[in-house]
N, C-alpha and C positions, 0 to 999 in steps of 0.2 A: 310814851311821853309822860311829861311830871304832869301828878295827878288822873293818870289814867289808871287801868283795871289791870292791864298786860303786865302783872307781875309774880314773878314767880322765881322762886329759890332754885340757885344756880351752883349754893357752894358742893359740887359735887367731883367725881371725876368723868366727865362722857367720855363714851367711846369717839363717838365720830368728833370733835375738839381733841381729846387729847391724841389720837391717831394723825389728825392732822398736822399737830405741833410736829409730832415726831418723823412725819414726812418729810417735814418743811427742814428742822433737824438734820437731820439725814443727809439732805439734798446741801446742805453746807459744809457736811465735810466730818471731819474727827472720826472717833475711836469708836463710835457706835453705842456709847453707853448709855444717851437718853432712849434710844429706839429698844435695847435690850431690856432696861429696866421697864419700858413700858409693856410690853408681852411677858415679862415677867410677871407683873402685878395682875392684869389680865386673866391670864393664866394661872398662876396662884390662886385666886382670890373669887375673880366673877362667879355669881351661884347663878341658878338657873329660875327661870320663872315663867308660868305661863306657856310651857311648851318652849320658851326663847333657848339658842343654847345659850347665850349670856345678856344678865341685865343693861340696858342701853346708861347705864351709870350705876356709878359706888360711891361707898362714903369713902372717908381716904382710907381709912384703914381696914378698906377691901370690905363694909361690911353692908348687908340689905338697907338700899336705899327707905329711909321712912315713908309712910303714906304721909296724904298729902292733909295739911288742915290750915284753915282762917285763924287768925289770930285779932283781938277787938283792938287793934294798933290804929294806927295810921302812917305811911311809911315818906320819904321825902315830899315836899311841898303838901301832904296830903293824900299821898297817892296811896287808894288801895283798894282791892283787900291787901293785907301783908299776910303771905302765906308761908309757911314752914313745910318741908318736905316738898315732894313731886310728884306729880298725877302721871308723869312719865314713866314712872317707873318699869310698868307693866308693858310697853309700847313695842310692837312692832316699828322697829326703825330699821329698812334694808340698806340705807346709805351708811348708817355705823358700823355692821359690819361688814360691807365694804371699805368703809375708810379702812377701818381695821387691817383688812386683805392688802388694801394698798398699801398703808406702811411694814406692814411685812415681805412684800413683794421690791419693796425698795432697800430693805437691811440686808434681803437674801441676795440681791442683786449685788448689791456694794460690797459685804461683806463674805460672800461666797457659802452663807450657813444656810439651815432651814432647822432652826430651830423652835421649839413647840411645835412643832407641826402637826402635832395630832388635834390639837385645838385650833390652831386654823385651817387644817384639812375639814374639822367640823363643822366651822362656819362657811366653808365654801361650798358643803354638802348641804346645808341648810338651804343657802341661799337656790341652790340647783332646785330643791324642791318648794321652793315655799316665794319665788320669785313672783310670781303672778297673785297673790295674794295683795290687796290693800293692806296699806300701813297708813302712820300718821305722819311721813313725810320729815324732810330734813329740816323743818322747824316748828318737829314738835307740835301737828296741829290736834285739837283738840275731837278731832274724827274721823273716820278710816276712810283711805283716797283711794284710789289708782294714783302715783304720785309715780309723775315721769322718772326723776333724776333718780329716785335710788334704784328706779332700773335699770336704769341706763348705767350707774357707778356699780352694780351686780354684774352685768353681763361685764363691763372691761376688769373688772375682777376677777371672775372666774375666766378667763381668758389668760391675762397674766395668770394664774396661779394654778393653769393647766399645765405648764410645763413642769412641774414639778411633784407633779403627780406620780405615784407608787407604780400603778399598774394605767396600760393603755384603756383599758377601760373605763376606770377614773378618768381617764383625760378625756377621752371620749364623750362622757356626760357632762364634765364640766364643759367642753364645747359646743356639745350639741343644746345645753341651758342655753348658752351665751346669745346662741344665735337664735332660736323661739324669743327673747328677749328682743332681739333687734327688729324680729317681724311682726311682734307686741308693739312697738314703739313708730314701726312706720306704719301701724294699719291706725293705730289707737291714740298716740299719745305727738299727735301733730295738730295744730288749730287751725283754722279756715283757711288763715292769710299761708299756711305752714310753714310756722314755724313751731319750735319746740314748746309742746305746751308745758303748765306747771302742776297739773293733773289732765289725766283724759278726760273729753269731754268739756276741757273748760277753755274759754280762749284765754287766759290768763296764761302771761308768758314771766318767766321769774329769772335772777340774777346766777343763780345756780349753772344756767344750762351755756353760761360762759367758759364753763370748767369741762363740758364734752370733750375736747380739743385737749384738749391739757391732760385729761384722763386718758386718753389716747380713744375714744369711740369714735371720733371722725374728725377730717377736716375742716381746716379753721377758715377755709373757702366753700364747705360745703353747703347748695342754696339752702338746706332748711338752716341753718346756723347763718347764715349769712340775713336770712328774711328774720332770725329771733334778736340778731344786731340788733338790726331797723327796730323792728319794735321796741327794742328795750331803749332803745335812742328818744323812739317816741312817746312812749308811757310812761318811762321810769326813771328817768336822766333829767339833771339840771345842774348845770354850772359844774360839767363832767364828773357829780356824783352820781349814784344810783341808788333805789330805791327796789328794795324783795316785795314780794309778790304774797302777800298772804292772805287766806281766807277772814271775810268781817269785815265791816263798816270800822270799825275803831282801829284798825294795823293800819289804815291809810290817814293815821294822823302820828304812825311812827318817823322819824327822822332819817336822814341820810343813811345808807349803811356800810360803813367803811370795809369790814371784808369781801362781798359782794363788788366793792367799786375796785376793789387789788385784785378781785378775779376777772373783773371789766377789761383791766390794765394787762392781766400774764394775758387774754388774750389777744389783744391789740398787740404785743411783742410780737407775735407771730407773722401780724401784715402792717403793722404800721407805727417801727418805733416810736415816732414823735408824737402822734397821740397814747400813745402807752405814758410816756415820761410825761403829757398833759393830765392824764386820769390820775397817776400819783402822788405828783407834785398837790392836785386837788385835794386829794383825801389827805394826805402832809400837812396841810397848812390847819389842822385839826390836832395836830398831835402837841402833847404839854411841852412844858420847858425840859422834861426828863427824856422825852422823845416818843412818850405811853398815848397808844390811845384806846378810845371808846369804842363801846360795841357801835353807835351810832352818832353822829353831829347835825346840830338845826342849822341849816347854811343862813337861816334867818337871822337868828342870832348868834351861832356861831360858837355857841354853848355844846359841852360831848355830852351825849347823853346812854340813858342804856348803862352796861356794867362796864364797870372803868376799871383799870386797864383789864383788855379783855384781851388772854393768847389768843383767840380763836385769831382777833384780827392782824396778831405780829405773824402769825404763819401766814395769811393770806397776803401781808406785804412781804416777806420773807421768802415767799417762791414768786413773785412779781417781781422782786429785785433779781433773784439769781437769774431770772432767764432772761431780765432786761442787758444783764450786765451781758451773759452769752453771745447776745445781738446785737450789741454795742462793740463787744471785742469781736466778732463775728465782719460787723461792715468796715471795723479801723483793717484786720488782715485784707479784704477783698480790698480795699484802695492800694495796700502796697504790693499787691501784685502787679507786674509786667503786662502794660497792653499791648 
């Protein structure tokens, strides 16, 4: 929010953003040039750090993200500190390199290649081993969790990306990851009411765990998904936007959050058009006259807030529309068929 503390330098490349673009990419169609160029760079470019096999971001020109410093600014309305560089940099983040995995598993799919493979075979070897560790979660929190979702996007990772394994062996451990992962996740990472927690341990349920279904870990009628609905209906929705789940007393004076509210919407495509095209339509009426939006909007004011324009969130209405549109051409064929 303007004049809050929650600020922090973003002009980077991430993994798990720019993997998602290139999903979303992808899943629309063409020659495959953005999905290539982005394992290219990747690939070329990521160094290693901290044990990681690649930094959770770069600069553009592929090189070590800066440490992170204060600067004696003040940055819009007041807000600050204004900080240069990332504290990210060093970060255990298991949902990046699964994004990662997934848009690779979507180019190889399409396109019939498996190229770099020796670098995403690494990360899918990483993730086998290093799955059950804490990280800081898919946004970047500031200290090491149990954080349900990048488990949950590891195991359907290394899932997809066991078939294309070298030797049966290889596929073997990436399987046998997946599933220790899934029995991690129903013993640990469920809250009272069970539904999908946003770490173990915590009843806090987040906008993320909209995307299970979509990632393919389970069905989008399955009761623990079905009771994280509810909840998120009840905590964290207003005027069919949604609101992430994050650690701190000061995230809960963050705004609406429009990627989150398009991941609300691809799930509702699956049971229930008309509220899908209501959750959209919601987060739409946020967007400029150029069609750009925000990371975030105060439905109070009605002001976008957060980094403007943000891809993270054209990807997440970009695969909300493709599979709206699926489901829409989907129920106009079932009318013209013969009863």
């Amino acid at each position: 929010m303007p004049g809050g503390t929650l600020n922090w330098d973003y002009r980077y490349v991430w993994l798990r953003d720019a993997a998602m673009v290139v999903g979303a990419l992808t899943r629309v169609g063409g020659e495959g040039t953005e999905g290539r160029a982005f394992l290219n760079f990747i690939c070329g470019y990521a160094p290693r750090e901290n044990g990681l096999p690649l930094v959770p971001f770069l600069s553009l020109d592929g090189q070590d993200p800066p440490v992170e410093e204060e600067l004696d600014l003040a940055g819009f309305l007041n807000s600050r500190p204004v900080r240069i560089g990332n504290g990210a940099r060093g970060q255990l983040q298991l949902d990046a390199y699964g994004n990662v995995l997934l848009a690779a598993k979507l180019i190889y799919q399409r396109f019939g290649t498996r190229e770099h493979w020796p670098v995403v075979e690494r990360l899918a070897d990483f993730l086998s081993r290093h799955w059950q560790e804490d990280d800081y979660g898919i946004w970047e929190e500031r200290s090491k969790q149990p954080y349900v979702a990048g488990k949950v996007l590891a195991a359907c990772a290394l899932e997809y990306l066991s078939e294309y394994s070298n030797t049966a062996e290889q596929r073997d451990g990436s399987l046998g990851a997946a599933g220790e992962i899934r029995a991690w996740v129903r013993k640990h990472g469920l809250t009272r009411e069970g539904a999908y927690a946003y770490m173990a341990g915590s009843e806090g349920v987040d906008v993320t765990a909209a995307l299970f279904p979509v990632w393919g870990y389970c069905e989008p009628d399955a009761p623990e998904l079905l009771v994280t609905m509810q909840v998120l209906e009840r905590d964290s929705c207003q005027g069919h936007l949604y609101w992430r789940h994050l650690n701190g007393e000061q995230a809960r004076r963050e705004g609406a959050f429009l990627a989150g509210t398009f991941w609300v919407a691809q799930y509702w495509v699956m049971r229930d058009v008309g509220k899908a095209q209501e959750i959209m339509d919601a987060a739409l009426r946020y967007a400029s006259d150029l069609g750009l939006l925000a990371e975030e909007a105060d439905p109070t004011s009605c002001e976008p807030l957060g980094n403007y324009p943000q891809t993270f969130v054209h990807a997440a209405l970009i695969g909300a529309a493709i599979d709206l549109r699926a489901a829409l051409q989907q129920e106009q064929d079932d009318h013209k068929q013969p009863t």
